[in-house]
C-alpha positions in Angstrom: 9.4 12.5 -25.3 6.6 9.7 -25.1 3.0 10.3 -25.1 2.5 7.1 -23.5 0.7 7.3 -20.4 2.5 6.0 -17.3 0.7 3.3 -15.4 -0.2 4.3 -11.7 2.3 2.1 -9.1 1.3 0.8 -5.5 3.6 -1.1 -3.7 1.9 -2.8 -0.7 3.3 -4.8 2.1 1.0 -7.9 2.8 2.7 -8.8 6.2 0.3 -12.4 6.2 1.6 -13.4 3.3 5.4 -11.8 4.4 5.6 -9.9 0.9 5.4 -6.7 -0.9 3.3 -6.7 -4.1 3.5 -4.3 -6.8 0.5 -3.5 -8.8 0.7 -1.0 -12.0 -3.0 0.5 -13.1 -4.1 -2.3 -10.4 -2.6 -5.4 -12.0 -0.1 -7.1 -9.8 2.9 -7.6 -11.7 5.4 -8.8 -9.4 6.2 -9.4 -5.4 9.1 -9.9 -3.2 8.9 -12.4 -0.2 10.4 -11.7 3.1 10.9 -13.0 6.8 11.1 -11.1 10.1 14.6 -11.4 12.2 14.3 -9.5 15.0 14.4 -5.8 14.0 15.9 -7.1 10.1 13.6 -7.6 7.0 15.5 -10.4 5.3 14.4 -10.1 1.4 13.8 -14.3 0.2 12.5 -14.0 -3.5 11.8 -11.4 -5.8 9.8 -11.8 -8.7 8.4 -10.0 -11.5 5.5 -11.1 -14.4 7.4 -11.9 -17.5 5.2 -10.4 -19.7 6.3 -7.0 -17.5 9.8 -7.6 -17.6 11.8 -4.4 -19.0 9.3 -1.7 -18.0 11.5 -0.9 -14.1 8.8 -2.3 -12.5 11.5 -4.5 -10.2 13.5 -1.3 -9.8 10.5 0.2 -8.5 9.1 -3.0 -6.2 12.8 -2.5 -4.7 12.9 1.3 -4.0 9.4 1.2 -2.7 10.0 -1.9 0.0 13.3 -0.1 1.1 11.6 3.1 1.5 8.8 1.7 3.4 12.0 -0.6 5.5 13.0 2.9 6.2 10.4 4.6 7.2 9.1 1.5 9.4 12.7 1.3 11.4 13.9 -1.7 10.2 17.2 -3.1 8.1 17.0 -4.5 5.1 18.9 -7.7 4.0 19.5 -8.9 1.0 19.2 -12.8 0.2 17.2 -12.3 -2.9 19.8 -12.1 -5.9 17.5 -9.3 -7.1 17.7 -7.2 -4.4 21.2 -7.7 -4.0 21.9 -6.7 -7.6 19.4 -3.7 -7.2 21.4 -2.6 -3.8 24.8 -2.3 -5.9 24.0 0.1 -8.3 21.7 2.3 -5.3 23.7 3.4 -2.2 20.7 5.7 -1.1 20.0 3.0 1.0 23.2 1.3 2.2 22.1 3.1 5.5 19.2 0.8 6.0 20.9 -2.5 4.7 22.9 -5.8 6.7 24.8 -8.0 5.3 23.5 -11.0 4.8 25.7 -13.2 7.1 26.6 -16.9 7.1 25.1 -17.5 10.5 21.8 -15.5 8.9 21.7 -17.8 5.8 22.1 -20.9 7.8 18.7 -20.1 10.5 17.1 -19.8 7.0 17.4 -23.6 6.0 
């Protein structure tokens, strides 16, 4: 068991911007960029600080944003390799996810 003290996470949707931050103890350490389709969240671009890398804070960006998808009514889907990857190893959500189809990826360009 670790004494150290575990940093306090917000996960915030910035819908001007079209992302979701992630802040630990206050200091944004990563984001992940979306666009609106119609009643589907389309996930772009994740990323995460590099000096943060390793400590779950992407894990957590990713279960917070699809929670908040969830509660908000919406589908996810998955462009962002991240997410993707992420969505593979977490079914608890496969009931808010689309596939992220040809004719999707194509209106994106």
């Amino acid at each position: 068991m670790s004494d150290e003290k575990q940093p306090e996470i917000v996960i915030r949707n910035e819908p001007d911007k079209h992302r979701y931050t992630i802040e630990a103890d206050g200091h944004q350490v990563g984001f992940t960029q979306y666009t609106d389709r119609g009643q589907q969240r389309v996930f772009l671009h994740t990323e995460i600080d590099p000096a943060e890398e390793g400590r779950g804070y992407g894990s957590a960006l990713m279960a917070g944003v699809l929670g908040q998808v969830r509660e908000a009514g919406l589908r996810a889907v998955p462009i962002c390799p991240f997410m993707a990857g992420y969505l593979e190893r977490h079914h608890e959500f496969d009931d808010v996810v689309d596939p992220a189809t040809i004719e999707l990826r194509a209106s994106l360009r």
